[in-house]
N, C-alpha and C positions, 0 to 999 in steps of 0.2 A: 525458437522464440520463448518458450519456456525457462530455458534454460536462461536466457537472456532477462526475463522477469525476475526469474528467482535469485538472480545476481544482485539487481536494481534493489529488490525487495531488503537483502542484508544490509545494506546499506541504511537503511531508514530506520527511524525510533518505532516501537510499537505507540507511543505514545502519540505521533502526529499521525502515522498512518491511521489509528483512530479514530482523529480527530476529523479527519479529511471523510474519513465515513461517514461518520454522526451527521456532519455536514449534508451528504445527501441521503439517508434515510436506512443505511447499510448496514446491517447487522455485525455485532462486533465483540457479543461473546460465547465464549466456545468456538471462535475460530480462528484458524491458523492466519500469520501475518498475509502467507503469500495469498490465500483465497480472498483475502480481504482484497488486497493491489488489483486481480485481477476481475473484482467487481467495481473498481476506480478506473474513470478514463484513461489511457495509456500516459498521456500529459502532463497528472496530477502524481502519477508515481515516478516519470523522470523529474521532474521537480523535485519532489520531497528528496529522490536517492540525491542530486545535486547540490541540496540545502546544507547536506554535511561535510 
């Protein structure tokens, strides 16, 4: 499953994943893309990877 996260994760801009934090209250600097995804609902990071 991890593995499968950190796949979804290259896939997406640091910039939206971001944004999609900020959105819910997520801390977003000094940290890695993929810790970021996996403080976002599973939903919101197949989405974003999908967007591209």
């Amino acid at each position: 499953m991890a593995d499968e996260l950190e796949e979804l994760v290259t896939r997406i801009k640091a910039k939206d994943l971001k944004e999609e934090a900020k959105k819910r209250g997520i801390k977003t600097s000094c940290v890695k893309k993929v810790d970021i995804a996996k403080q976002l609902p599973r939903e919101v990071v197949e989405e974003l990877s999908a967007k591209e």
